[in-house]
LODRENSE-517242 format. One record per residue (C-alpha): residue in three letters; y, z, x. Coordinates in steps of 0.2 Angstrom, whole numbers, padded with zeros to 4 digits, always signed. Each point is the difference from the previous one (the first is absolute). Example, Ala and Ser with C-alpha at 12.3 -4.5 7.8 and 13.67 -1.06 7.14 Angstrom:
# LODRENSE-517242
Ala-0022+0039+0062 Ser+0017-0003+0006 
# end
This chain:
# LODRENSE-517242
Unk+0634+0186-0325 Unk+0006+0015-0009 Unk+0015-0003-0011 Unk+0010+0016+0004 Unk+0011+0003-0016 Unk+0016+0012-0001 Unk-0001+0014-0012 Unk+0011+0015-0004 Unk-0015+0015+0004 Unk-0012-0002+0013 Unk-0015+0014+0000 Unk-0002+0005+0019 Unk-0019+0009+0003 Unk+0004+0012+0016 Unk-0015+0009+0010 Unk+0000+0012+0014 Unk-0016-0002+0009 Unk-0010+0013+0011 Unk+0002-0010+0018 Unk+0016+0000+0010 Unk-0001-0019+0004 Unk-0005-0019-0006 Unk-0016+0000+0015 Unk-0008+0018-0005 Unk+0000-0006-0018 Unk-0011-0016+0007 Unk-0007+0012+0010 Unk-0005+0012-0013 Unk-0004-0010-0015 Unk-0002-0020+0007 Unk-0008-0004-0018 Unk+0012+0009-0011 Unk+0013-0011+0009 Unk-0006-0016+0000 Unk-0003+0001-0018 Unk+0019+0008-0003 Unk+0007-0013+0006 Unk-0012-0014-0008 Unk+0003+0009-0016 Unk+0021-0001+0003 Unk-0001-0017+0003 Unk-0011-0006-0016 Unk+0014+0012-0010 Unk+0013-0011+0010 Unk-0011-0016-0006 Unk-0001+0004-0016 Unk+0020+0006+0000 Unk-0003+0017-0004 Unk+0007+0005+0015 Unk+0018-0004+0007 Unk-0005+0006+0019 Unk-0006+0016+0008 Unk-0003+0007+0019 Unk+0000+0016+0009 Unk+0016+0009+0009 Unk+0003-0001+0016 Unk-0001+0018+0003 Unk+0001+0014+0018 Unk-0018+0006+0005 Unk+0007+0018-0005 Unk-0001-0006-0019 Unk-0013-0006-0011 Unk-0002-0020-0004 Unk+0010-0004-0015 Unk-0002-0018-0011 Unk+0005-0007-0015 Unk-0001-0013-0014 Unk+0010-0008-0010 Unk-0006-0005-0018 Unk+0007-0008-0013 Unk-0005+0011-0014 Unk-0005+0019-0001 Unk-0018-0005-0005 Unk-0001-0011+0015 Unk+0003+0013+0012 Unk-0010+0015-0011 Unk-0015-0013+0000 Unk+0001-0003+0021 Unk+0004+0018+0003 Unk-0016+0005-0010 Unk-0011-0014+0006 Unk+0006+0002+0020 Unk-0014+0002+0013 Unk+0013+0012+0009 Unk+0001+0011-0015 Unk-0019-0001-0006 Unk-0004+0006+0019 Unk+0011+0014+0001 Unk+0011-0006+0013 Unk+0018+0002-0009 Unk+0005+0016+0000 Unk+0013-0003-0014 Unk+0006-0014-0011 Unk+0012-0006-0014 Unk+0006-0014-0010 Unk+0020+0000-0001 Unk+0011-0011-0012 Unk+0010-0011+0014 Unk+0019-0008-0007 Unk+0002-0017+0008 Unk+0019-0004+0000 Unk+0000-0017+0006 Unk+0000-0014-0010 Unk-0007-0018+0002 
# end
């Protein structure tokens, strides 16, 4: 199992993606999914990534999803390397500096 270790900054990878719920995306792009989440969780494996998942969003707005990394680079190497992103199914992304204020 993972060890999941406290830090003071976290780097959270955030997407928008062009499909307005979970089942068009497996819809639209089975492959790209499947090999999303296998890729997450050999990042997780490996402790490169903390967690990550998508929002529970209204059909009126686009799916959202995040990951949580544990360095910049981490997050800047997925972001880069995502069958999501590669495919042109998010519309937008970033990576954003996250504070963690809770201590172990």
């Amino acid at each position: 199992m993972t060890e999941i270790r406290s830090q003071p900054v976290y780097y959270v990878a955030l997407f928008t993606i062009k499909a307005n719920s979970l089942e068009e995306v497996w819809a639209k792009v089975p492959e790209a999914m499947t090999t999303h989440i296998k890729r997450s969780n050999e990042l997780h494996k490996k402790g490169k990534l903390l967690m990550a998942g998508a929002f529970r969003s209204s059909p009126e707005e686009p799916v959202s999803a995040m990951g949580v990394f544990y360095s910049r680079e981490d997050a800047e190497e997925f972001v880069k390397g995502d069958p999501f992103v590669l495919n042109g199914i998010v519309s937008e992304w970033h990576v954003k500096e996250w504070a963690n204020i809770l201590k172990e």
